[in-house]
C-alpha positions in Angstrom: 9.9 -24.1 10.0 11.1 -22.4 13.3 8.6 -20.1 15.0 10.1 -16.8 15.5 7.3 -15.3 17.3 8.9 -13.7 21.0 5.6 -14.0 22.6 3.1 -17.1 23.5 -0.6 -15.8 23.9 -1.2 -16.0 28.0 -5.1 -16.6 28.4 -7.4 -14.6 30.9 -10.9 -16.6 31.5 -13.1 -14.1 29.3 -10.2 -14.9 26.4 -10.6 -18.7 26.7 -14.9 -18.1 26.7 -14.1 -16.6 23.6 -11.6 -18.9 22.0 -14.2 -22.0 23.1 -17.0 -20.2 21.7 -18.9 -21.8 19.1 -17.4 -25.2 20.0 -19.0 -28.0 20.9 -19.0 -28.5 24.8 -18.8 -32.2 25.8 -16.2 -32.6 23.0 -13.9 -29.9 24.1 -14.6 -31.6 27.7 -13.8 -35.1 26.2 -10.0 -33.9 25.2 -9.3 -32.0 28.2 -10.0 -35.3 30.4 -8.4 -37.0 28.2 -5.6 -34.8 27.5 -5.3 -34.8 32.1 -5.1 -38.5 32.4 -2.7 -39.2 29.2 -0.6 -36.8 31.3 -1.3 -38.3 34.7 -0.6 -41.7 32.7 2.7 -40.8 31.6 4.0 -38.8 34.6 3.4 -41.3 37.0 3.2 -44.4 35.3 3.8 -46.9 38.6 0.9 -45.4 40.2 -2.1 -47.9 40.3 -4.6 -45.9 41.8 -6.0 -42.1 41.4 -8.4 -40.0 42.6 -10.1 -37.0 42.1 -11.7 -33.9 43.7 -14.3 -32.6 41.2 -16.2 -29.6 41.4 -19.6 -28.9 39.7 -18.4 -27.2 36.8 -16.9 -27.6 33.8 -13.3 -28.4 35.6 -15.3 -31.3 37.4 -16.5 -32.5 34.4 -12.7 -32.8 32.8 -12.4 -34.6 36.1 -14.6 -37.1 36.0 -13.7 -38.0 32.0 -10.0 -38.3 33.1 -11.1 -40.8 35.6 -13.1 -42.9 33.2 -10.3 -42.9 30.9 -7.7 -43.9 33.7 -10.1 -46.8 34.2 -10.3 -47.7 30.8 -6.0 -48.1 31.2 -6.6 -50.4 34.1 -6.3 -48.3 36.6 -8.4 -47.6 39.9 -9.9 -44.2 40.0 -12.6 -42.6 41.8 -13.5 -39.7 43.4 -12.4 -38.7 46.9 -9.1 -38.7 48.1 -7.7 -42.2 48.0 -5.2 -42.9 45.4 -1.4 -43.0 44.3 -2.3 -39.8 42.5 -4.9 -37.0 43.3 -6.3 -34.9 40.7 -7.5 -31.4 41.1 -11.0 -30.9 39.3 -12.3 -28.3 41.5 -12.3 -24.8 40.6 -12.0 -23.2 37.1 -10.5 -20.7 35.0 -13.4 -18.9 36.2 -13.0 -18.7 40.1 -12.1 -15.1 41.8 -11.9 -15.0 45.2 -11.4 -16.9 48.2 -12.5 -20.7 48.3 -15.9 -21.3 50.9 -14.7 -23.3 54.3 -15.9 -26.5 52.7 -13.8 -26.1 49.1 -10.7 -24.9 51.5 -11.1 -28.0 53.9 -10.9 -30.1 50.7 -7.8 -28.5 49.1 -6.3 -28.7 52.4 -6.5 -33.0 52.3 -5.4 -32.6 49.1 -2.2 -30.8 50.1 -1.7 -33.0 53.1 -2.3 -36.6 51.4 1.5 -36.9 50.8 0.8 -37.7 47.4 1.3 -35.9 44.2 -1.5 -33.8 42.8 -1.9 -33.2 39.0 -4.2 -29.9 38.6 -6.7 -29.5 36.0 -6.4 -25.8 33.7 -4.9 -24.3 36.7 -4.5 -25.4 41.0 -7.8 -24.9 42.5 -7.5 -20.9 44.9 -5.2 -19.8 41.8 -7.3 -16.0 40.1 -6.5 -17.1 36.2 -6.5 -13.7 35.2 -4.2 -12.2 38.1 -2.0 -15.1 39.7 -3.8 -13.6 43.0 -4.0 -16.4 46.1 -6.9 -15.2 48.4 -6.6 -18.1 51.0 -6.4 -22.2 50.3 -4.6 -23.0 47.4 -3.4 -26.3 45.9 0.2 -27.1 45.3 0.3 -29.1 42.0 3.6 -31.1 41.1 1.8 -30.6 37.7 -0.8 -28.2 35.9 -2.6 -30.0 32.8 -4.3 -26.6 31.3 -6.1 -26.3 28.3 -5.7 -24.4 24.7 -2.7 -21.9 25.9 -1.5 -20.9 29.2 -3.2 -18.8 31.9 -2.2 -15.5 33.8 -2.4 -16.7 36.4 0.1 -20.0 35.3 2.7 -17.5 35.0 2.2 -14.5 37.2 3.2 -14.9 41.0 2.1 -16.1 43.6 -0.1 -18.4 41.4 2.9 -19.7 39.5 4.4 -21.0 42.8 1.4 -23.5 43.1 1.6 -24.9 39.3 4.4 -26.7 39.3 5.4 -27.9 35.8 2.8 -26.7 33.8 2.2 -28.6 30.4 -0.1 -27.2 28.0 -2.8 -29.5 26.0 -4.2 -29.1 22.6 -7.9 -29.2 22.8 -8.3 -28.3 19.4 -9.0 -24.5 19.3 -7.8 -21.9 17.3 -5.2 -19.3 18.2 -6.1 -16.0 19.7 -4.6 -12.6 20.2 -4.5 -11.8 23.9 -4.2 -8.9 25.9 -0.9 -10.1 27.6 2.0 -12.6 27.1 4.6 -14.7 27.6 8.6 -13.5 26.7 10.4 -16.3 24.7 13.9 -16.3 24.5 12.8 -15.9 20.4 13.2 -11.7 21.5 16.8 -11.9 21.7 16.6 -12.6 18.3 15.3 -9.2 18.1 18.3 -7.2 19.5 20.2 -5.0 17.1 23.7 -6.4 16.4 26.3 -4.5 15.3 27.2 -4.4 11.7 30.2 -3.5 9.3 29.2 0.1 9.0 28.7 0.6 13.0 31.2 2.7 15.2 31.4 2.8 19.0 28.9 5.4 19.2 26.2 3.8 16.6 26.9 0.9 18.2 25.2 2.1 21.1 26.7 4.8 23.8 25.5 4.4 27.4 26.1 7.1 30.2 26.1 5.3 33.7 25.1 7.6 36.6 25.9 6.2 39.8 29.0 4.8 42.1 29.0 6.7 45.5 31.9 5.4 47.9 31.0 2.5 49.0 28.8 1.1 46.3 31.0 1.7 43.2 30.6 -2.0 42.7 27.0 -1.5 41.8 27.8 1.4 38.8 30.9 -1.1 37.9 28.5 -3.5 37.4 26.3 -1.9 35.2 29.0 -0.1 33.1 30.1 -3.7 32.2 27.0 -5.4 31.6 26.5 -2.2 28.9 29.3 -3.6 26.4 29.3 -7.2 27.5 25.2 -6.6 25.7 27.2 -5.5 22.8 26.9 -2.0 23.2 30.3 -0.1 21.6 30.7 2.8 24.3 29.9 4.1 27.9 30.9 6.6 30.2 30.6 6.1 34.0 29.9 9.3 35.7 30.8 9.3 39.5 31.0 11.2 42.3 34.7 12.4 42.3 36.1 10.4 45.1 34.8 7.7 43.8 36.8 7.5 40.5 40.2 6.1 41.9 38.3 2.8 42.5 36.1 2.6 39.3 39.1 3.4 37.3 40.9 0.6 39.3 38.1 -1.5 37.8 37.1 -0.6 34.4 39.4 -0.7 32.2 36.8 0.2 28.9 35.1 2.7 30.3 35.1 6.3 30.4 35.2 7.8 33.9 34.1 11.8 34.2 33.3 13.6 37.3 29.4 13.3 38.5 29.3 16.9 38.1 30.0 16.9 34.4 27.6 14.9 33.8 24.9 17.2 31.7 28.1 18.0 29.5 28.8 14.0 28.8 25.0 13.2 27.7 26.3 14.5 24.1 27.3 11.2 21.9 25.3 9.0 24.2 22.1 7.2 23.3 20.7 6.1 26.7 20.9 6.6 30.4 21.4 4.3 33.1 20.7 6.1 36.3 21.1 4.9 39.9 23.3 2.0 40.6 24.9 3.2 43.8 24.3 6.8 43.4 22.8 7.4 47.2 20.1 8.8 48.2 20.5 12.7 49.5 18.3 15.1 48.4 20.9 16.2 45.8 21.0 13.2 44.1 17.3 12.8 43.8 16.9 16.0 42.6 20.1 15.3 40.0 17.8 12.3 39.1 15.2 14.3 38.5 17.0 16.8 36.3 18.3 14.3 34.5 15.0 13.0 33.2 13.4 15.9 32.3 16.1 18.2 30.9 17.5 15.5 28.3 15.8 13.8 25.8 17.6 10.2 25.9 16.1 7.3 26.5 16.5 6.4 30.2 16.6 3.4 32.6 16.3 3.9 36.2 17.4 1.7 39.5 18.0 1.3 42.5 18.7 4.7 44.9 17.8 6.4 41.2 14.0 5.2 42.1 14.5 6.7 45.8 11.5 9.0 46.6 10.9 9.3 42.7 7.5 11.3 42.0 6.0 11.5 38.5 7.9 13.2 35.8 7.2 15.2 32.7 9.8 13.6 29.6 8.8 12.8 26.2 12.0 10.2 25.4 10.9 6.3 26.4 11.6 5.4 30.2 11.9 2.3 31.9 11.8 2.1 35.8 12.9 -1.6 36.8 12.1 -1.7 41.1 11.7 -5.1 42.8 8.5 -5.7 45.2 10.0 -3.5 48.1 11.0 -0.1 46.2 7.7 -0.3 44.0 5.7 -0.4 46.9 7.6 3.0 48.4 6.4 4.4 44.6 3.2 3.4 45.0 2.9 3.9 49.2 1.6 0.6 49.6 3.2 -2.1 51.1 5.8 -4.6 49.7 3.2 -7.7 50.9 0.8 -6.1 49.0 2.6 -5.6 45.4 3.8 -9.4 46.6 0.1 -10.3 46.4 -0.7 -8.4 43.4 2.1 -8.3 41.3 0.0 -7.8 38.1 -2.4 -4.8 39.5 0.8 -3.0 41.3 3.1 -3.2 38.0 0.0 -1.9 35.7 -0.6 0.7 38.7 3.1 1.9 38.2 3.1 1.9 34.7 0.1 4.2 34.3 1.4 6.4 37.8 4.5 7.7 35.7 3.5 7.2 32.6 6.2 5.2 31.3 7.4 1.0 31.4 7.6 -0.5 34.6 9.5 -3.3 34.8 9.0 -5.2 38.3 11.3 -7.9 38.8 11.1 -11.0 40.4 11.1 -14.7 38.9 8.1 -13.4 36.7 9.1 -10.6 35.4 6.4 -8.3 34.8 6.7 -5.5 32.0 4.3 -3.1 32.1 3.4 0.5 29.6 0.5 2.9 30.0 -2.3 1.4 27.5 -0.5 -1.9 26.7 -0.5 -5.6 28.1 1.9 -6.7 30.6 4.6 -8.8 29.6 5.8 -12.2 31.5 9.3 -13.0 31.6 9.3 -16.4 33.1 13.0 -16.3 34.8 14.0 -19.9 35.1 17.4 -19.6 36.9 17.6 -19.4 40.5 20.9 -17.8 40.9 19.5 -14.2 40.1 18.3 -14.1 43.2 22.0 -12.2 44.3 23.3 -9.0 44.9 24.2 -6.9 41.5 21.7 -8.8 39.8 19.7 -5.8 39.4 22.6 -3.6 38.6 23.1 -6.0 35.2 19.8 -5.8 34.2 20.1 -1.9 34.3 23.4 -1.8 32.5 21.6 -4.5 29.4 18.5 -2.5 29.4 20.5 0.8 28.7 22.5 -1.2 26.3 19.2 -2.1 24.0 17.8 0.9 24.6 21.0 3.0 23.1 20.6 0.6 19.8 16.7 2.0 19.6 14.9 -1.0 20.4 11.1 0.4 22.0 11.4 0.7 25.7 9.2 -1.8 26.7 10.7 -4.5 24.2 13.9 -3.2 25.4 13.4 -4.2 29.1 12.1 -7.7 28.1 14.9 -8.5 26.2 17.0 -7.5 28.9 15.1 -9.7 31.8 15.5 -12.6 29.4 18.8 -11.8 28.4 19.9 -12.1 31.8 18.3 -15.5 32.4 20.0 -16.9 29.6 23.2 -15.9 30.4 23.2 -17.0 34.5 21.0 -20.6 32.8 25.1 -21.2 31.2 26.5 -20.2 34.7 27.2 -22.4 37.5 24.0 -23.9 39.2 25.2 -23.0 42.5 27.3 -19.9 43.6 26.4 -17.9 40.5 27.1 -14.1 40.9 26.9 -10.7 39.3 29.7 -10.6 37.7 29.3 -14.2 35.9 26.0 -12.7 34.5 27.9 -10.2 32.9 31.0 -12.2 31.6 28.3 -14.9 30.3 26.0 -11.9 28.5 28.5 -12.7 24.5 27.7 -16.2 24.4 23.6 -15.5 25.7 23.3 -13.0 23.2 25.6 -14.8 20.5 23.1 -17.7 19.9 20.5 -17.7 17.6 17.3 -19.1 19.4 14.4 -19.0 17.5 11.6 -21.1 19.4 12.3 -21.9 23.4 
């Protein structure tokens, strides 16, 4: 029977104490060694020698029993830092911070041995709970971790050290944890349209945006609204700007930007910002727009520009990469790099409404809830318009009344599995788009 939950459980290191709790400790540490050199085993199976760097904890102990099991298999294996393979045993789910001069020196051989490394729960200088790097860090080729995945497994710039991370089953039960992983299980969860739907129930999307110049970017977004299987949208545009979008849209309804408070009847969300500029009379049009209508709203791009807090009761979702979340919060785009997880919850709570920071993990954010992880596997997102899609699916799913933050999930992943049946190399905005039918059309149940 398929699993059809759209979230895995993503551990913090309080969460595993509790799921290990009542357990008996040298037998939970007997599976996790055994669980690290079955893997080691299997990965690299021409390898005749490993080592391992083991701390004094509970990691060091996984260590050493993976190392007594490789020599059980035949295999040479000892501590230090001679061997085909190198395994990581020193630091925890439990280590915050930055790693003494003596710990650092040793992660450092371990990075320059030329030799794989298969890390044990998670790379050694990786914050479980945040993803956070506070100075040496290991770079796994693989990440043996224990019970469920970590935080910090899956958050940035953690998740850049893991490599493939493989999950072992030590034996514990199931918990309920604060946040979590997206599976591609929450397309599943997307309103389709059905035989008693019109265009407008369906879902209706008004597109602000499309200054000369950048009409591209509203073009974009208009499209990605029905390629998500919405029924209707209208782009409004500044007026010169309507030759060209008509030019290009050939679904779409085109109105003046300054009708644009007489086109939000019929509609069900907003998509505000793609290419809309960034004068003061657009940001205060932005402005208006969110707090003297009541539909649900997405916001990008020049639509974020200078954005202060907001007083609207209908769901919101602001989707900024690293650089135009750090103008929200005035901080620094290094420093929402570095703490992805603390800026996106920081956000969140700031305007009161779901943040959605993008990036290859994905973070969804909302005022009093876990964040969200949307693990984006392809590459090729990383290109101009990208963003522009994501706005135009996430006002799709919005219009058909999925909640805002489930909304914005589905539309990170939706995106992902549309450019993953895309070229591997060369892939662009507009094959997100015409790929959106088939991503949406399967059924996926487990990922």
């Amino acid at each position: 029977m398929q699993d059809l939950t759209p979230f895995e459980a993503l551990y913090t290191a309080e969460e595993m104490k509790a799921a290990e709790a009542g357990h008996d400790v040298p037998t939970l540490m007997d599976r996790a060694g055994r669980a690290v050199a079955e893997e080691a085993l299997g990965r690299f199976p021409d390898a005749r020698s490993f080592a391992a760097v083991c701390g004094g904890g509970a990691n060091g102990g996984d260590g050493r029993i993976a190392l007594e099991v490789l020599r059980a298999a035949g295999r040479t294996a000892a501590e230090g830092m001679a061997g085909d393979v190198l395994i990581d045993a020193l630091f925890g789910t439990g280590f915050h911070g930055e790693p003494r001069p003596d710990a650092a020196k040793l992660i450092e051989e371990m990075n320059t041995s030329g030799v794989p490394i298969v890390a044990v729960d998670l790379p050694s200088g990786v914050d479980a709970d945040t993803g956070e790097i506070a100075g040496a860090v290991v770079r796994a080729a693989v990440t043996v971790t224990m019970h469920g995945r970590k935080v910090g497994l899956e958050v940035a710039p953690g998740r850049f050290h893991a490599g493939e991370v493989v999950v072992a089953d030590i034996g514990l039960e199931e918990r309920e944890t604060q946040h979590n992983l997206v599976t591609r299980t929450i397309l599943d969860a997307v309103p389709r349209k059905g035989s008693m739907d019109n265009k407008y129930s369906a879902g209706a999307v008004l597109a602000v945006g499309g200054s000369p110049g950048m009409t591209g970017a509203i073009c974009l977004t208009a499209s990605a609204v029905l390629r998500a299987d919405a029924g209707y949208v209208t782009v409004c545009a500044p007026r010169e700007s309507l030759p060209v979008i008509e030019s290009r849209l050939l679904e779409a309804v085109k109105r003046p930007l300054e009708d644009v408070f007489d086109a939000v009847a019929k509609h069900g969300a907003l998509a505000l910002g793609p290419g809309l500029g960034r004068d003061a009379d657009r940001q205060q049009l932005v402005r208006r727009l969110l707090e003297e209508t009541d539909l649900p709203a997405v916001v990008d791009a020049d639509g974020l520009f200078q954005l202060e807090p907001f007083e609207r009761s209908a769901p919101t979702v602001l989707t900024p990469h690293a650089g135009e979340l750090g103008r929200l919060l005035r901080r620094e785009s290094t420093w929402v790099d570095a703490h992805r997880l603390a800026a996106v919850r920081e956000a969140a709570d700031r305007f009161g409404c779901v943040c959605l920071l993008k990036g290859a993990d994905t973070l969804v954010a909302e005022p009093g809830a876990g964040v969200l992880v949307c693990p984006l596997r392809h590459p090729g997102l990383a290109t101009a318009g990208s963003g522009d899609v994501l706005t135009g699916v996430t006002a799709a799913f919005l219009s058909k009344g999925m909640e805002a933050r489930l909304a914005a999930a589905a539309a990170a992943v939706a995106c992902d599995a549309a450019a993953a049946l895309g070229p591997e190399r060369g892939l662009v905005a507009s094959d997100v788009v015409e790929l959106l039918p088939r991503a949406l059309g399967e059924r996926h149940g487990t990922v």
